[in-house]
N, C-alpha and C positions, 0 to 999 in steps of 0.2 A: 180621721182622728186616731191618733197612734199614742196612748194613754196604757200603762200599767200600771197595776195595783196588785202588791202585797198580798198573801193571803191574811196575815194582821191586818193589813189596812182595810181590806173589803168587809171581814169581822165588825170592825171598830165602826165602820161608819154604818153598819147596817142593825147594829146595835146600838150605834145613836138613833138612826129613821125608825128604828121600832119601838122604841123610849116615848120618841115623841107622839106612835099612832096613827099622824099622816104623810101623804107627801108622796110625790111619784119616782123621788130620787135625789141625788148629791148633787151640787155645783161647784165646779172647781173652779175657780176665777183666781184673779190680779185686783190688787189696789193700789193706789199711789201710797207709797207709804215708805217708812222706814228710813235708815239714813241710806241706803244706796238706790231706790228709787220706787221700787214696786215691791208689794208682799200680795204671798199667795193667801187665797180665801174661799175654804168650804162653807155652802150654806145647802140648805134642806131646799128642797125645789116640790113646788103646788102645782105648778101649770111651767107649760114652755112657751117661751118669747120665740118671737117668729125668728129669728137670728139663730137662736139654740139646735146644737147641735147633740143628738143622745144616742148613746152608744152602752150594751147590758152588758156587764161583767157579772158572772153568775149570779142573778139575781138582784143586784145593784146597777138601778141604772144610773151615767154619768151622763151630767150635762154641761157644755161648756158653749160659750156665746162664740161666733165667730170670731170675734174681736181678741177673744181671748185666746183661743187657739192660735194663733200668732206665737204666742210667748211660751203656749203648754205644748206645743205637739211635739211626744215624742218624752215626756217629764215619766217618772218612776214615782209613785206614791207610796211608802209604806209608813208601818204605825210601829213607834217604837218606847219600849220601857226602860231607862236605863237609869238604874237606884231608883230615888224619889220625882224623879223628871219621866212624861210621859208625852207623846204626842206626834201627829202626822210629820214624817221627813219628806220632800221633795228633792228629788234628784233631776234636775233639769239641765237639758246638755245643753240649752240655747242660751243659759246664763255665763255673761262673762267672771261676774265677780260678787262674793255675798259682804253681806257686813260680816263683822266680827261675830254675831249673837248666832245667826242666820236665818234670822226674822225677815229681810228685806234681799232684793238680790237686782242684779241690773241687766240688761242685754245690751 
């Protein structure tokens, strides 16, 4: 699993998992979603599915499904502020083309 993260992004999400109290780490996944096909999706992770693949970035661990690694290995995660808009950027070299917004992205 070939995944980087930001020293923002590592910040941001390990100050979510600490907000919330529990939890053994991030998930980085895919949805079908958006108008160009798939959107990226962090969730907080309890336990790992036998599939799950985890890997510890200074003290965050990252988990991502097999299935999903397909589409991330090799994605750049950082956390970005710019004016009143805030939020994880993925940089993914395996994406051909994003929407307009770049909420959704395709391969």
């Amino acid at each position: 699993m070939n995944i980087t993260l930001s020293d923002a992004a590592k910040s941001r999400m390990k100050t979510y998992l600490a907000a919330r109290g529990k939890g053994i780490g991030v998930r980085l996944g895919i949805q079908t979603a958006g108008c160009s096909g798939m959107a990226y999706v962090i969730e907080f992770v309890d336990s790992l599915n036998p599939d799950d693949i985890a890997k510890t970035h200074d003290d965050l661990t990252i988990v991502i499904s097999q299935k999903a690694l397909i589409y991330l290995n090799g994605v750049a995660v950082d956390y970005r502020k710019e004016g009143l808009n805030e939020g994880f950027k993925f940089i993914n070299p395996n994406a051909n083309g994003e929407c307009g917004c770049g909420e959704s992205f395709t391969i």
